[in-house]
N, C-alpha and C positions, 0 to 999 in steps of 0.2 A: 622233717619239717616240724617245726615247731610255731606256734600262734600262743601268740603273748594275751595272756589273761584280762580279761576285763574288770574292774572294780569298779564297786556301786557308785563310790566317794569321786571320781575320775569323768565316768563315761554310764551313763542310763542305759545306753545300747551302742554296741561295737559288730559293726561289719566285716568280713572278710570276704574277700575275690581270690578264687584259685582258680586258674587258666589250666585246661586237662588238654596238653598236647602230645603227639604220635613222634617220636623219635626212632627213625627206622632208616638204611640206607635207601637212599632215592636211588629209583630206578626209572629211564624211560620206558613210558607205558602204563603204569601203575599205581595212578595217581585216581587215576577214575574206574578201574576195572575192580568190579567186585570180587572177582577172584582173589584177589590180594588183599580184602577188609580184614583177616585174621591178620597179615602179615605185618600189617599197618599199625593193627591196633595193641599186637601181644610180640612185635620183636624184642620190648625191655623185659617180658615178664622171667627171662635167665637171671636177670641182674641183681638179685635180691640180697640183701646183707640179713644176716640174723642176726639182730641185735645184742643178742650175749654175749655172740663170739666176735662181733665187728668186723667180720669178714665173707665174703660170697659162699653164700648155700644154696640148695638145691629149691629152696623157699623160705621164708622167714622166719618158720617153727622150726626147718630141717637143723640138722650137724651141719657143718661145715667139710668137703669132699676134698680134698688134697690133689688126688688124680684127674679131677674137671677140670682145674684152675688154667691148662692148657686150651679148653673148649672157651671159658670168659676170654681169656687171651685174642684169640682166634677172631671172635665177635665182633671183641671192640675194636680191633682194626678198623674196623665197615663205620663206624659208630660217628655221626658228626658229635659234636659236644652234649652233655647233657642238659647241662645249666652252661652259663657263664664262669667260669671257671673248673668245672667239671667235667671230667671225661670218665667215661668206662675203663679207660687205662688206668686214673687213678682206684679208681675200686678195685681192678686188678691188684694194684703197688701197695693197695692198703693191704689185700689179704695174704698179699706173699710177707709182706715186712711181718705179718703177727704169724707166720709161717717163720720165717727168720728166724722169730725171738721166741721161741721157743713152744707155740701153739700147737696141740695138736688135733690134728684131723681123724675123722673115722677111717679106719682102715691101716693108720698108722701105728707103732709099737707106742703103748704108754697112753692109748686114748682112752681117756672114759668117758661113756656117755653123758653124764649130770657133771662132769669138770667144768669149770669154768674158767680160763687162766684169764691173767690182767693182760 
């Protein structure tokens, strides 16, 4: 996400609204049982892109894992959209394609930790 800058010469003061919503597969039953408030509130926290590598890591500081990329897979099935035009399956596509092109992952031959490929 990105929030576009305010300037003195433009705008004195600039508001932003950010709507904080639960994207999890719905299930009957679940909606109101506390039991499920973790399930509710932390089903995205897998999803995470590490911005170096522009692809799914284990967190946003983490490498990027080559062998999980089956578990994202797996998830997003369940997953209704993220945004509007966004799904979990694309953040899949994105980090297989930089898998494609030549990325590598920890664990795989040729990985260095502080690498950074395009």
């Amino acid at each position: 996400m990105t929030l576009p800058p305010s300037t003195w010469t433009w705008h004195r003061e600039i508001e932003y609204r950010i709507e904080v919503v639960s994207i999890y597969p719905h299930r009957d039953g679940i909606e109101n049982d506390p039991r499920y408030d973790g399930y509710r509130r932390d089903f995205l926290s897998m999803f995470q892109l590490n911005p170096r590598r522009r692809a799914l890591a284990n967190n946003s500081a983490s490498d990027a894992t080559p062998i999980t990329l089956f578990e994202y897979a797996m998830m997003a099935e369940h997953l209704p959209p993220l945004a509007p035009g966004l799904t979990a399956f694309d953040l899949v596509r994105q980090t297989l394609e930089r898998y494609i092109g030549g990325m590598t992952g920890y664990g795989m031959t040729g990985y260095l930790l502080l690498q950074c490929e395009v």
